[in-house]
C-alpha positions in Angstrom: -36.3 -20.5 348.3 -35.7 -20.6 344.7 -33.5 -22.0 342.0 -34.1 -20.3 339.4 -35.9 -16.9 338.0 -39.2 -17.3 335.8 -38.1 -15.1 333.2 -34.5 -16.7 332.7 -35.5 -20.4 331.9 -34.7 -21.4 328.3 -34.4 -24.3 326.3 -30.9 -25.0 328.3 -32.8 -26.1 331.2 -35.0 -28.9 329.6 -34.5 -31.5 331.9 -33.8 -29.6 335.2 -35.1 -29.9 337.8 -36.2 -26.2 339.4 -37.7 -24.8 342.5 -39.5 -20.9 341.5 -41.5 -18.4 343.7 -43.2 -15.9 342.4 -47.2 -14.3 341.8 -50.0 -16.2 339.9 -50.4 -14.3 336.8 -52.5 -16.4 335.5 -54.8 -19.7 336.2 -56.4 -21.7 333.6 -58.2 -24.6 333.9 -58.0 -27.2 330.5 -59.9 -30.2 331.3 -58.5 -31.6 333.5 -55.1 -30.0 333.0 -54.3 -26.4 335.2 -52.0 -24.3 333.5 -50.1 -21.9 335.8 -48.6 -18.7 334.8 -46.2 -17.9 337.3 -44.1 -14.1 337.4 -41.3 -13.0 339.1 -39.6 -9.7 338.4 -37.6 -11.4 335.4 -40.8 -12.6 333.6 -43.0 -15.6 332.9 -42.9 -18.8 333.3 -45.8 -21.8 332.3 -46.3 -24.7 335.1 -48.6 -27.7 334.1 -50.1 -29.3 336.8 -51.8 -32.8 335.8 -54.2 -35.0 337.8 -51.2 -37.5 339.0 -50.6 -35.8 341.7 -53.1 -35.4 343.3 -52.7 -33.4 346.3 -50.4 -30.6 344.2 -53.2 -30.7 341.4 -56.0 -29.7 344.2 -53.5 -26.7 345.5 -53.2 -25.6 342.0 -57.0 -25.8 341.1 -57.2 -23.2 344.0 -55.3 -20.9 343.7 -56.3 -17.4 342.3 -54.6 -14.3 340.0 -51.8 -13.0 342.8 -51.5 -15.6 345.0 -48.1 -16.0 346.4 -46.6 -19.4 345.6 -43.7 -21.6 345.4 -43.1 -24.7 342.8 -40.9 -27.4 342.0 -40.7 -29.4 338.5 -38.8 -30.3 336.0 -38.1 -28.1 332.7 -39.5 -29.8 329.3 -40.2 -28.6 325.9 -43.8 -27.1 325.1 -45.7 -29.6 323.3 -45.7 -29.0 319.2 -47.9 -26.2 317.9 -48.2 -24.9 321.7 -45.1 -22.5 321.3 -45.3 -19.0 322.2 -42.9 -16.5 320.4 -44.3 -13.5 322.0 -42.3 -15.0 325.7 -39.1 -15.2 326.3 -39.9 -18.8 327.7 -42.0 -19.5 325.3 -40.3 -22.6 323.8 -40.5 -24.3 327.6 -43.0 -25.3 330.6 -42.4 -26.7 333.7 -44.1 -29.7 334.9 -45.5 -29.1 338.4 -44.1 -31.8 341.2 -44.9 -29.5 344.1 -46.8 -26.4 344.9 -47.3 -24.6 348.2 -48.9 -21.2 348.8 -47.2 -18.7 350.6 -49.7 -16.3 350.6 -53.3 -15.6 349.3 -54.5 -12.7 347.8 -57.5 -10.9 347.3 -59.2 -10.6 344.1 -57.2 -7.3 342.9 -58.4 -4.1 342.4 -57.2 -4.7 338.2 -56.0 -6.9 336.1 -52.2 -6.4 334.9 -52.9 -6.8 331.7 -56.0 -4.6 331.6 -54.9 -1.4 329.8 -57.9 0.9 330.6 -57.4 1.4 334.2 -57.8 4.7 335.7 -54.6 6.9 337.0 -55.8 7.3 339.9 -56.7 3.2 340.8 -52.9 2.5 339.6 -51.2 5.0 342.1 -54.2 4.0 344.8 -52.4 0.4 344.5 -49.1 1.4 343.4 -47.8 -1.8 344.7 -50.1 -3.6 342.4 -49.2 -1.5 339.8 -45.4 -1.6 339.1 -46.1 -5.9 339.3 -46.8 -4.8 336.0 -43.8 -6.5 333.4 -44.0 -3.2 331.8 -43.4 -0.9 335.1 -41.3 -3.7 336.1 -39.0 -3.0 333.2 -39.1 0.9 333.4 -37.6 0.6 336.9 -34.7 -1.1 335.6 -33.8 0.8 333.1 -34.4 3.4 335.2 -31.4 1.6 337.6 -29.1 0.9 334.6 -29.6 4.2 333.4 -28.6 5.4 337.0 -25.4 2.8 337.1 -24.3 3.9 333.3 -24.2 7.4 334.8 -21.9 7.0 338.0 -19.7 4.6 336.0 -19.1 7.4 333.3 -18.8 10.0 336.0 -16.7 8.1 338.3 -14.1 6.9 335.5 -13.7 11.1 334.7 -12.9 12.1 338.2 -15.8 13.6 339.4 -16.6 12.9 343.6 -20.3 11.6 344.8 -20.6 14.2 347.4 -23.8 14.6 349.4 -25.2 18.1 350.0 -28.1 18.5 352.9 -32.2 18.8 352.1 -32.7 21.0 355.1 -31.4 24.2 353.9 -32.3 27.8 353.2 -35.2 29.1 350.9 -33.5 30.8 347.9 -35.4 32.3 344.9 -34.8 29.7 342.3 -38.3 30.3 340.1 -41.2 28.2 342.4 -42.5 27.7 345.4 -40.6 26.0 348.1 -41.8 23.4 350.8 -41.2 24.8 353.7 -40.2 22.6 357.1 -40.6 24.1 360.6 -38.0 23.7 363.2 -39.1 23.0 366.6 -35.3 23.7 367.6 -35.7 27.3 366.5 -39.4 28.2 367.3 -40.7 30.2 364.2 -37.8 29.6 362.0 -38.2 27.5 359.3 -35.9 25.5 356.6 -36.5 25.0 352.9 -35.9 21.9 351.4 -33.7 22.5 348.0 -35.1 23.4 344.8 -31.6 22.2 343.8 -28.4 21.7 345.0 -27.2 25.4 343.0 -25.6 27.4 345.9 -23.8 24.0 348.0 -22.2 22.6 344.7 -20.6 26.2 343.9 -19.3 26.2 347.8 -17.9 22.9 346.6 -15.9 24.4 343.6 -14.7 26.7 346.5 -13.8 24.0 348.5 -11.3 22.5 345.9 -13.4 19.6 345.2 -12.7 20.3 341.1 -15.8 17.8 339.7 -18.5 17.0 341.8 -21.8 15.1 341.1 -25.0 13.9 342.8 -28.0 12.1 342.4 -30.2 14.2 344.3 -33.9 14.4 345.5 -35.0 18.0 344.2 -38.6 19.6 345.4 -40.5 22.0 344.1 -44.1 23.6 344.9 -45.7 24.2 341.7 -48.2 22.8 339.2 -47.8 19.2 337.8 -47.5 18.8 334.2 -46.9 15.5 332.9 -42.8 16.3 332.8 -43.3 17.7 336.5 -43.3 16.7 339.4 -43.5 18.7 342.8 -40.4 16.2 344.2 -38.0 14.5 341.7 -35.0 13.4 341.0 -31.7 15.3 339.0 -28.2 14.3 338.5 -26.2 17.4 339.5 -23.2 18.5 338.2 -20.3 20.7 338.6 -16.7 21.8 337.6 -14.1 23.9 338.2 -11.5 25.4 335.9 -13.4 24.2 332.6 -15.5 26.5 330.1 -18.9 25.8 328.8 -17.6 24.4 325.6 -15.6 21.6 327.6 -18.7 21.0 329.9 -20.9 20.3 326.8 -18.1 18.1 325.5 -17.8 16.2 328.0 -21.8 15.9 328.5 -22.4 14.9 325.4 -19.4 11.8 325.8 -21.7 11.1 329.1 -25.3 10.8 326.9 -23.9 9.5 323.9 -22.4 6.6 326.3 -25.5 6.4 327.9 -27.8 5.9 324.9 -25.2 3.3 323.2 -24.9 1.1 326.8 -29.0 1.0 327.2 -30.2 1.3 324.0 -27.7 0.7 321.6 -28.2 3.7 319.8 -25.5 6.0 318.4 -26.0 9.8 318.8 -24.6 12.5 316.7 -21.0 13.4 317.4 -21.0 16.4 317.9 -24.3 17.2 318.9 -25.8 20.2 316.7 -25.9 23.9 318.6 -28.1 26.3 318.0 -28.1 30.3 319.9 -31.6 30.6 321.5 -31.9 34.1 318.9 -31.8 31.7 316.5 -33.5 28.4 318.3 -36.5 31.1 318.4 -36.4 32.6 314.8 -36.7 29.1 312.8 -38.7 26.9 315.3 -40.3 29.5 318.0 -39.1 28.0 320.6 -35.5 27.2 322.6 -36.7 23.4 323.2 -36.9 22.4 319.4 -37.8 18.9 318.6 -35.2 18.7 315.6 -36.5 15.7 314.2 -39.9 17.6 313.0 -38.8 19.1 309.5 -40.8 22.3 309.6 -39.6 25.1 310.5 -40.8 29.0 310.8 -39.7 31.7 308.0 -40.0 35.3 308.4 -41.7 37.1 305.8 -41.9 40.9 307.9 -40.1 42.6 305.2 -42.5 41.3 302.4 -45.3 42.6 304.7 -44.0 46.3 305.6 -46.0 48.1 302.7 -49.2 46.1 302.0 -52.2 47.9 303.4 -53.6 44.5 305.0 -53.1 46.1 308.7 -52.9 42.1 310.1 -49.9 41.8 308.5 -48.0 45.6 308.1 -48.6 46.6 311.8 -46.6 43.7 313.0 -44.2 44.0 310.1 -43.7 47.7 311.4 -43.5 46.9 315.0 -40.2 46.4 316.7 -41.4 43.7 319.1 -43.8 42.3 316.2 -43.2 39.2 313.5 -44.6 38.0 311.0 -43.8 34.5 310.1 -45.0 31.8 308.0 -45.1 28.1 308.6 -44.6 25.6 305.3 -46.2 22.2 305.5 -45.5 19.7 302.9 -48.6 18.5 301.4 -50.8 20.2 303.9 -53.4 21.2 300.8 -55.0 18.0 301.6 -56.1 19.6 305.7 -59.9 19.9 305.6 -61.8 23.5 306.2 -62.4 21.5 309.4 -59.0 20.6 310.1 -57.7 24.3 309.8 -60.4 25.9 311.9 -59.3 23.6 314.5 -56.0 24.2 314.3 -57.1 28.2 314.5 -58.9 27.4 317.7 -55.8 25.4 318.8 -53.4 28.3 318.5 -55.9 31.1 320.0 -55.1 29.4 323.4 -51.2 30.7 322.9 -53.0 34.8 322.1 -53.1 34.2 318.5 -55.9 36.2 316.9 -56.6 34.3 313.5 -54.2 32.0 311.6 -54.2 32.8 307.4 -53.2 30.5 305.0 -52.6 29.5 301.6 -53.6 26.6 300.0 -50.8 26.1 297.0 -52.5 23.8 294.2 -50.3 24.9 291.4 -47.1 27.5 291.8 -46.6 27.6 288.1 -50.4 29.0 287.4 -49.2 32.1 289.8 -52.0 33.7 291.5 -54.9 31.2 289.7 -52.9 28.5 291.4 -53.2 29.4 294.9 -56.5 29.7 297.4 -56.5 31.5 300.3 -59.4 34.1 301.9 -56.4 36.7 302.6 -55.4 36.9 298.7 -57.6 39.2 298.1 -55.3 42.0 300.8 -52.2 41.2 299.2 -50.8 42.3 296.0 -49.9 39.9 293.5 -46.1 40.4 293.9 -46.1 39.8 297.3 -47.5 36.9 296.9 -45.5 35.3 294.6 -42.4 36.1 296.8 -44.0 34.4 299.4 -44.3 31.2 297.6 -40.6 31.7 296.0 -39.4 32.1 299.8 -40.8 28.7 300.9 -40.3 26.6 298.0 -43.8 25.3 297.8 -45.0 22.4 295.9 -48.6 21.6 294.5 -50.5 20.4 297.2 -48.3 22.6 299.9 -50.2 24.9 302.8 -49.0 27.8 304.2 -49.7 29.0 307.7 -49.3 32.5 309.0 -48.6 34.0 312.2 -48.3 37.9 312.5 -48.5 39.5 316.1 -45.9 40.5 318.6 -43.1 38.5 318.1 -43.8 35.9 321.4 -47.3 35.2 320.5 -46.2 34.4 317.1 -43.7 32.2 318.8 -45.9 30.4 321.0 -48.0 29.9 318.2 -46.1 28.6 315.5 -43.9 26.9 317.0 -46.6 25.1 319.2 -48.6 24.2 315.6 -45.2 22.9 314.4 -45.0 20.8 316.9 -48.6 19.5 316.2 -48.4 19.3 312.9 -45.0 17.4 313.2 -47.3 14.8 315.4 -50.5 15.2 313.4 -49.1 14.3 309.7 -46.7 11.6 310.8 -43.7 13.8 309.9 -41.9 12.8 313.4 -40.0 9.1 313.5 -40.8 8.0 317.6 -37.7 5.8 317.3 -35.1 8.9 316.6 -33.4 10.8 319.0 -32.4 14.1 317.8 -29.5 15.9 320.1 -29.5 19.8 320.2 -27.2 21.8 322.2 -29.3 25.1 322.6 -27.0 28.6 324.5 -26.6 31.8 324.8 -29.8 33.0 326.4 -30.5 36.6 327.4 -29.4 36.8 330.9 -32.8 38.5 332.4 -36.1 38.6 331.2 -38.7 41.9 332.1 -41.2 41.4 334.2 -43.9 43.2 333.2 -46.3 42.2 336.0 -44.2 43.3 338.7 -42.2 45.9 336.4 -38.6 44.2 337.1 -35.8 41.7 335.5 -36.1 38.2 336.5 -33.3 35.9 336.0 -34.4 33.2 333.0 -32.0 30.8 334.4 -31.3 31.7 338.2 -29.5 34.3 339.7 -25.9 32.7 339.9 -25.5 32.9 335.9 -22.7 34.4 334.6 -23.6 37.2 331.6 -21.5 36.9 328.9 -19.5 40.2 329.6 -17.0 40.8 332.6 -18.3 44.2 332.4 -20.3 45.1 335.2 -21.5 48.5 333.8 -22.3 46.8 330.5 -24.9 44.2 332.4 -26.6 47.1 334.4 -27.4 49.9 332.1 -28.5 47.4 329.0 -29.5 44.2 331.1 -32.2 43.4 328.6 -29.3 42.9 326.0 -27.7 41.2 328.2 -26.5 37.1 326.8 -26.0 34.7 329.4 -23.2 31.8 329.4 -26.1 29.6 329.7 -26.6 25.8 328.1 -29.9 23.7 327.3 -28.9 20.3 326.2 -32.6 19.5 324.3 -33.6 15.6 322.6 -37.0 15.5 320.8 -38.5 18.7 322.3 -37.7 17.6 325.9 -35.5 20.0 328.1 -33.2 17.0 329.5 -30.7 19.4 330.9 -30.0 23.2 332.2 -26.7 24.5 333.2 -24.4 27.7 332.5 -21.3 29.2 334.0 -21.6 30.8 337.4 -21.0 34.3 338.6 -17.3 33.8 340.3 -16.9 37.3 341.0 -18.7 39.1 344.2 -18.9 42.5 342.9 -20.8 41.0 339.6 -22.8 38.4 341.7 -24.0 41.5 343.9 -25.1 43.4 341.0 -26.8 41.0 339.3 -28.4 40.4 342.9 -29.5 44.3 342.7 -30.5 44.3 339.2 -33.6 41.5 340.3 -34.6 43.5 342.8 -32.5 42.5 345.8 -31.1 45.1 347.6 -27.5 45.0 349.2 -29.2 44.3 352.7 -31.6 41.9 351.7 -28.6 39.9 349.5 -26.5 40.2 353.0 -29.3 37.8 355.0 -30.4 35.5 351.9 -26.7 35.3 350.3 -24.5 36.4 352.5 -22.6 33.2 353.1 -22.5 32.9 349.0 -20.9 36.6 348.9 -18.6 35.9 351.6 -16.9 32.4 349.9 -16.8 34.2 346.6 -14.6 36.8 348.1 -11.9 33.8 349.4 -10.5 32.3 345.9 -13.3 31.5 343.8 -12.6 29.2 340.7 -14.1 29.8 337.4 -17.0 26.7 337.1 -20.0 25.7 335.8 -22.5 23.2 335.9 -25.5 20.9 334.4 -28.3 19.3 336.3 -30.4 16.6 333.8 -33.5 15.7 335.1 -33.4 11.9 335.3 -36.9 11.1 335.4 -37.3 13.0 332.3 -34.4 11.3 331.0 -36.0 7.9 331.8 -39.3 9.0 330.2 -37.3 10.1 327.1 -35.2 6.7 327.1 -38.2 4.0 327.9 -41.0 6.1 325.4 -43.2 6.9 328.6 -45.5 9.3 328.0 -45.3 11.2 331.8 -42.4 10.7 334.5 -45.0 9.4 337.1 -44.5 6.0 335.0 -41.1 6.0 335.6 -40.9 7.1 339.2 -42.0 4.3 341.7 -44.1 6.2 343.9 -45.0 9.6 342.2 -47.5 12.0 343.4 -50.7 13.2 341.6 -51.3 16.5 339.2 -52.8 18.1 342.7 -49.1 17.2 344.6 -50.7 14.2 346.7 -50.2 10.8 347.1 -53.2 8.2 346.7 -51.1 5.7 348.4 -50.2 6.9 351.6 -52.9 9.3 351.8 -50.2 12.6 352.1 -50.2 15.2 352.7 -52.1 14.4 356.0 -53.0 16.5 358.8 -50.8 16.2 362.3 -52.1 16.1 366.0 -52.7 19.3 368.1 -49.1 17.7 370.5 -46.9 18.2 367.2 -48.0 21.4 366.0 -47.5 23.1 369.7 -44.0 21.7 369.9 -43.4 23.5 366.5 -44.9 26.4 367.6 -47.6 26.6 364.8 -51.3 27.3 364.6 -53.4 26.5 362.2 -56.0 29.4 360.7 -59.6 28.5 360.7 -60.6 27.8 357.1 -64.2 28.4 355.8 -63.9 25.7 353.2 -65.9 22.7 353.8 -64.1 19.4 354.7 
């Protein structure tokens, strides 16, 4: 039906003669003149329609915003002073011949180009929505992002292999979603949290490199980087070590980066241990492109008699850590209290400062309520330790060593947003491993995996990872850009007598292990390679690559923070017929409809 695309015409097609479909973006009405903008999924283009013909003139003078239409005319040059840099056909029109509607729309629910429009209206009318030039061109980088990916992949040997959605709940960290079998009355299957347990069958298998891009669902709270289903490219090897699977990933995203964005990343990419991840930016997914960074002053606090600081100094799970901002002197009384309010939400208590306005004066130079507690040498070594300038602030954190953490490391990240210290255009790589295999539990008084159960521990020993499992270091591997967790993988457990203690160690007992894992234990005990893996989280990865600010405006249909669907109206409820043949009845509920 058409020639041409909207968004394609140029100055090479003055004089052609062109046939376009597309939406009404625009109508305007200039004496006597109607100006068209008509859009297609490549762009914009301008058609003039002018009283001479008569019968196209009267179509154009009625149609409306999103009307569906079709044109022909010929291609001239915009008429001096007219021109319109910010288009990509700005330097041409077309003069309308013909113009016939192919469908009429109703006044929409919001103008494209309004940006004030709720969530909630833009997933109600999704459709209307991603019209949008700028959804438009989120979804296909979101497809070349996609294509880059398999290209690399397939050119290095790795198979697309599928792996099935209806499959077994496994603990993996959340909630799954659950889907009754009516074939198998009170049995039900779990669709995958991810692909972890089939992709290690296929390193069994013989398949050597395997990868997928794979639906993944989850049942837990939305955040803006979450989303209860979404989408991961999966990967895994056989016969390779975590330092060639990083290698080889980072080829993959620094590829990826120069084919879509033109950008070149770091070779290599910087690693970091999480021990140390933790000690200078409190926490193991550092944004690398903020220059502050946490310094530990405990052993300048051990003897002072201010308790706030020597009782953490003195604790073994305590810190005490300062935070050194660059011309932070000029923050307002106002400014910090906020910030104190800011970091209570993490269990912070307080958060001292110093207000440097001139190192060389010593003591004189420096303003703080806290100088008061702390001797004079003390505090001189604390301004020696960071270096600071006139017009410098110092933050303090001093509490058990996670709420110090959270704390700091959640006010650098502000800060590093706040005072402009962060570039939005950089991308700053940052391999982060070695995490501690297990983490304690203290609700439930037990070891948790921090990655999932199928890690491999850094020590063959199996005696070693059950008497000291909180000492434990995992083969494990974060690959981290700008603060954003863009990828998880580690080196899996090919060993059943290991897998089963590590199994045992989280509180799942050899019976137990037998019905959830027993297929797992049984494979591993048939020639299991060594392997490992990465899954990258490819909405996040769009999000990161397009400067989104949540992965719903990169997914074409997401769901909501509460895991529903505006659209479609989902999750809906099902006739009395269905849930008989599934054998399931539904419990009264005293909440009102």
């Amino acid at each position: 039906m058409r020639s041409d695309y909207c968004g394609q015409l140029n100055a090479n097609h003055i004089g052609q003669k062109v046939q376009l479909c597309g939406w009404v973006h625009r109508r305007r009405d200039h004496g006597g003149v109607i100006f068209i903008d008509l859009r297609d999924h490549e762009g914009i283009a301008q058609i003039v329609f002018d009283p001479d013909r008569a019968e196209s003139f009267a179509i154009a003078d009625s149609v409306r915003n999103e009307f569906v239409i079709c044109i022909t005319g010929k291609v001239r040059s915009r008429p001096e002073g007219t021109l319109n840099p910010a288009m990509s056909t700005g330097d041409i029109e077309i003069l309308g011949h013909t113009i016939e509607i192919l469908n009429k729309a109703k006044t929409p629910p919001f103008q494209l180009d309004d940006e004030n429009v709720h969530d909630d209206v833009k997933l109600r009318y999704r459709y209307i929505d991603l019209r949008r030039p700028v959804m438009q061109h989120k979804l296909r980088v979101r497809s070349r992002i996609i294509k880059t990916l398999r290209t690399f992949l397939d050119a290095e040997g790795f198979l697309d292999i599928e792996t099935p959605l209806l499959t077994k709940a496994t603990p993996e960290g959340a909630r799954d979603y659950l889907v009754p079998s009516r074939t198998h009355p009170g049995n039900f299957f779990a669709l995958p949290q991810s692909p972890q347990l089939f992709k290690q069958l296929l390193m069994m298998s013989g398949m050597d490199r395997y990868y997928q891009i794979v639906r993944c669902f989850r049942d837990e709270d939305l955040r803006s980087d979450r989303q209860s289903e979404f989408t991961q490219l999966d990967i895994e090897t056989a016969f390779m070590d975590e330092t060639k699977i990083m290698g080889l990933m980072e080829e993959m995203i620094r590829a990826l980066f120069k084919t879509i964005l033109n950008i070149a990343l770091p070779s290599p990419f910087p690693r970091l241990t999480y021990a140390a991840a933790m000690d200078r930016f409190g926490s193991d997914k550092p944004d690398l492109r903020n220059p502050l960074a946490l310094i530990d002053v405990g052993d300048l606090m051990q003897s002072v008699e201010f308790k706030v600081f020597s009782d953490p100094a003195n604790m073994e799970a305590g810190r005490v850590a300062m935070l050194h901002v660059p011309r932070g002197g000029a923050l307002s009384r106002k400014q910090i209290d906020d910030y104190t309010h800011y970091v209570a939400q993490f269990g912070a208590r307080g958060l001292a400062y110093i207000k440097v306005n001139d190192p060389a004066a010593g003591i004189d130079g420096l303003q703080s309520p806290i100088l008061k507690f702390l001797p004079d040498a003390v505090t001189a070594s604390i301004v020696e330790r960071t270096n600071a300038k006139s017009g410098d602030l110092i933050f303090f954190g001093a509490d058990k060593r996670k709420v110090v953490n959270d704390a700091l490391g959640a006010l650098r990240h502000k800060l590093g947003h706040d005072l402009d210290l962060i570039q939005d255009n950089d991308f700053a790589p940052v391999w982060v491993a070695d995490f501690p295999l297990f983490a304690y539990n203290k609700d439930e008084k037990n070891w948790d995996s921090l990655h999932h159960p199928f890690t491999a521990p850094a020590t063959d020993d199996i005696n070693a990872v059950t008497q000291n499992p909180g000492e434990t270091v995992s083969r494990a591997y974060d690959l981290v850009i700008n603060g954003i967790e863009l990828g998880g993988g580690s080196m899996r457990i090919h060993n059943a007598k290991m897998q089963s203690a590590v199994l045992e160690l989280l509180g799942i007992g050899a019976e137990e292990a037998q019905e959830k894992f027993g297929f797992l234990l049984e494979a591993l005990g048939y020639g299991c390679p060594p392997h490992g893996g990465i899954a990258f989280g490819l909405d996040r990865m769009v999000m990161l690559m397009t400067g989104s600010d949540s992965i719903r405006d990169v997914i074409a249909f997401p769901k909501t923070q509460s895991a529903s669907c505006l659209l479609t109206a989902a999750p809906a409820k099902v006739g009395a017929k269905q849930l008989r043949e599934l054998g399931i009845k539904l419990a009264k509920s005293n909440k009102p409809e």
